[in-house]
VOVO-648171 format. One line per field, with one value per atom (N, C-alpha, C): atom name; x negated, y, z negated; residue in three letters. Coordinates in nm, 3 decimals. Last residue first. Layout:
% VOVO-648171
atom = CA ...
xx = X ...
yy = Y ...
zz = Z ...
rest = ALA ...
***
This chain:
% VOVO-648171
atom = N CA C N CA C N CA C N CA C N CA C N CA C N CA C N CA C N CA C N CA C N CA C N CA C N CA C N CA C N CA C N CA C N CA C N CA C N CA C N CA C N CA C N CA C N CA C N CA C N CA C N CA C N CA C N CA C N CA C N CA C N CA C N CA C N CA C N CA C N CA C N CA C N CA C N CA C N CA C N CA C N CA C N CA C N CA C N CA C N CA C N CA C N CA C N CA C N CA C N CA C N CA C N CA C N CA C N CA C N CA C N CA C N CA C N CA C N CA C N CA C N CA C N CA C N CA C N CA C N CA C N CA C N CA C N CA C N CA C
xx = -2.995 -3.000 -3.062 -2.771 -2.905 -2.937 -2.646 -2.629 -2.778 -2.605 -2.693 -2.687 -2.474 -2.466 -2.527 -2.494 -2.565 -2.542 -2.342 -2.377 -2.401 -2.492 -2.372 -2.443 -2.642 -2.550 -2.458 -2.866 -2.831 -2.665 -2.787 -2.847 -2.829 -2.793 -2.743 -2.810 -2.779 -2.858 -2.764 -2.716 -2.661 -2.764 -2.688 -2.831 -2.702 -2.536 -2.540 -2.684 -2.468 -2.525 -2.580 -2.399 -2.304 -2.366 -2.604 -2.523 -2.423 -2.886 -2.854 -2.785 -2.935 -2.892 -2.902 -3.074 -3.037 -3.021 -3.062 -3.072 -3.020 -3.154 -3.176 -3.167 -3.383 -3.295 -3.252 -3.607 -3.533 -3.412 -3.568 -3.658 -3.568 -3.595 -3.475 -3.595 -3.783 -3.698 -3.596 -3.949 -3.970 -3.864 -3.787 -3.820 -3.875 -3.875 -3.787 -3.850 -4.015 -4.060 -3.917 -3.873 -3.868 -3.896 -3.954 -3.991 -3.964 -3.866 -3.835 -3.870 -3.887 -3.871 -3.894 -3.682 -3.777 -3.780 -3.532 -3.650 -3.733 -3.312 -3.441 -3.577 -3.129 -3.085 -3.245 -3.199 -3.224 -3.182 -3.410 -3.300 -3.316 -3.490 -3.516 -3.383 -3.596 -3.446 -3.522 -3.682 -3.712 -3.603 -3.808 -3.661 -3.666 -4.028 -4.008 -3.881 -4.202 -4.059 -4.036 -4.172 -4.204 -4.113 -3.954 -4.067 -4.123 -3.636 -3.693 -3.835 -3.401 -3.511 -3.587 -3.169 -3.212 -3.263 -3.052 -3.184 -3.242 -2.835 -2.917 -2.973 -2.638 -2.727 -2.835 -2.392 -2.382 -2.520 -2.591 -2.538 -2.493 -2.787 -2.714 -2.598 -2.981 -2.877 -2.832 -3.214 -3.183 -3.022 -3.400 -3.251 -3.238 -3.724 -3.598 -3.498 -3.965 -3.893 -3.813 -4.198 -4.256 -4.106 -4.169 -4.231 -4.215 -4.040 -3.945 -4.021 -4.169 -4.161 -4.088
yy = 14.302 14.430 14.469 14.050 14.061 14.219 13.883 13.997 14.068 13.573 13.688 13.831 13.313 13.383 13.541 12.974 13.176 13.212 12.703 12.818 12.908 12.442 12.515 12.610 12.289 12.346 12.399 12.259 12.180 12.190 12.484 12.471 12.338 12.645 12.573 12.462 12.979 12.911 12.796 13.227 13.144 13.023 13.530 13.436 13.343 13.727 13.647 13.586 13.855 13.926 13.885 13.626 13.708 13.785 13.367 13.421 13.504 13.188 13.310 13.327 12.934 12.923 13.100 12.613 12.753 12.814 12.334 12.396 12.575 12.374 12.209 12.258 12.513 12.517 12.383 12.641 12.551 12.537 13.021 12.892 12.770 13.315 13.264 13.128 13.489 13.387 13.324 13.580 13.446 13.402 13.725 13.706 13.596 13.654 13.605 13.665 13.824 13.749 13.753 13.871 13.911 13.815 13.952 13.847 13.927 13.970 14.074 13.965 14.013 13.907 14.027 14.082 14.095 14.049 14.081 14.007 14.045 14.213 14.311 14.214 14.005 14.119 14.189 13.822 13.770 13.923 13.848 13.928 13.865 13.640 13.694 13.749 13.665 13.691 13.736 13.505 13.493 13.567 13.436 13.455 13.529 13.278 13.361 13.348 13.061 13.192 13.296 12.872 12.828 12.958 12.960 12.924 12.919 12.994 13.049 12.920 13.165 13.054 13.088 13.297 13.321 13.201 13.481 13.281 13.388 13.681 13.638 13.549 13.766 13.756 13.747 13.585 13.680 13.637 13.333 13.427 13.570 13.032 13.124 13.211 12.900 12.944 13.023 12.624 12.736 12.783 12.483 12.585 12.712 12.650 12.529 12.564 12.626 12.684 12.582 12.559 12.565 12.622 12.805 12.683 12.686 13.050 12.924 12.743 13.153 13.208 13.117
zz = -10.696 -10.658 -10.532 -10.786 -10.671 -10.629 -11.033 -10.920 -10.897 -11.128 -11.193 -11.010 -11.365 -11.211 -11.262 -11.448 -11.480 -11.347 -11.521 -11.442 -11.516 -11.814 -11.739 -11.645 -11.926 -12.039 -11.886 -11.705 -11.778 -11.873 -11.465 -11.558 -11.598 -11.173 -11.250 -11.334 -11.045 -11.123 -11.163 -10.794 -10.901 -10.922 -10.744 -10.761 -10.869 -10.518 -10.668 -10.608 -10.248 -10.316 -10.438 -10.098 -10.122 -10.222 -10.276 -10.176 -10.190 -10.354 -10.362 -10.229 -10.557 -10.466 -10.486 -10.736 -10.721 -10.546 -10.956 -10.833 -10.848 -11.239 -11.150 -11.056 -11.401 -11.346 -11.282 -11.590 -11.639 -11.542 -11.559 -11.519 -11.567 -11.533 -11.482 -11.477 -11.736 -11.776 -11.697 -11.547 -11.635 -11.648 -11.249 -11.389 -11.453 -10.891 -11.028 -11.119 -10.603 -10.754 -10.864 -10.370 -10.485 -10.571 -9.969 -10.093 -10.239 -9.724 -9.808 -9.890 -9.311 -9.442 -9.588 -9.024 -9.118 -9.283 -8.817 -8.826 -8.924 -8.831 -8.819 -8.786 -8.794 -8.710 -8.708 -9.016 -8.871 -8.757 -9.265 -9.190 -9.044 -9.549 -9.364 -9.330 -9.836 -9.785 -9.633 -10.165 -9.990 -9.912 -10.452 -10.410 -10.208 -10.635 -10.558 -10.500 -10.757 -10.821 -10.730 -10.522 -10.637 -10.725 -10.291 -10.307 -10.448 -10.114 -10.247 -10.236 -9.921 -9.992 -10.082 -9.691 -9.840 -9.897 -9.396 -9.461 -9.599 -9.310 -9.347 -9.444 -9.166 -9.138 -9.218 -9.378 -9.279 -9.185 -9.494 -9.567 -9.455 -9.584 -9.526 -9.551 -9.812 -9.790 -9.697 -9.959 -9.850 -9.840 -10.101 -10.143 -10.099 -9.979 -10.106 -10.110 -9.794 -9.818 -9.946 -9.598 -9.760 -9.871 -9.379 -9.431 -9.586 -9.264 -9.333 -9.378 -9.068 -9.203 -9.302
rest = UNK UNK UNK UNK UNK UNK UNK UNK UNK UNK UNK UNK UNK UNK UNK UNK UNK UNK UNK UNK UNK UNK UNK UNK UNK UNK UNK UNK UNK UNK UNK UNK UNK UNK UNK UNK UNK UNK UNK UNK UNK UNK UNK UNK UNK UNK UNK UNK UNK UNK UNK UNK UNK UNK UNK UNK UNK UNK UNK UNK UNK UNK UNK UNK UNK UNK UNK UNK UNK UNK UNK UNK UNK UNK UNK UNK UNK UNK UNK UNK UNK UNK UNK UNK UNK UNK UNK UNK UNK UNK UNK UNK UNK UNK UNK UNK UNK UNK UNK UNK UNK UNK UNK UNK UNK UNK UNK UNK UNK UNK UNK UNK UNK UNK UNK UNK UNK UNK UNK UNK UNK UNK UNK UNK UNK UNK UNK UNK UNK UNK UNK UNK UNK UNK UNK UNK UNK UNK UNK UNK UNK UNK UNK UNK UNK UNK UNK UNK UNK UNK UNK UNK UNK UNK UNK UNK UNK UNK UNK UNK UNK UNK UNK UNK UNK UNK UNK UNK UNK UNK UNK UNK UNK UNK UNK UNK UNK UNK UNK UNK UNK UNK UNK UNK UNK UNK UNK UNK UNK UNK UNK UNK UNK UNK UNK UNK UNK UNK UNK UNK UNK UNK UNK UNK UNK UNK UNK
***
């Protein structure tokens, strides 16, 4: 399930990646994967990362940190 993945993160139990706008979370306890399409507007980024519940973004101008419902 981890082909094709980017800005990968580990996190307790669980591999958080991301695919063109898509945001990726495998549970390694359930084995089971959970895909969330991004908003438009989270774009323009240089890297991104999601841990500890955040989506952090880093921008040109500076960090956006954005809480992961």
């Amino acid at each position: 399930p981890f082909k094709n993945w980017n800005n990968i993160a580990i996190n307790n139990n669980n591999i958080y990646g991301f695919t063109n706008d898509t945001l990726i979370c495998y549970h390694l306890e359930s084995l089971s994967l959970q895909e969330y399409k991004l908003p438009s507007e989270i774009n323009n980024f240089k890297s991104i990362k999601a841990v500890n519940g955040n989506l952090y973004l880093l921008k040109k101008d500076g960090l956006e940190i954005y809480q992961i419902k």
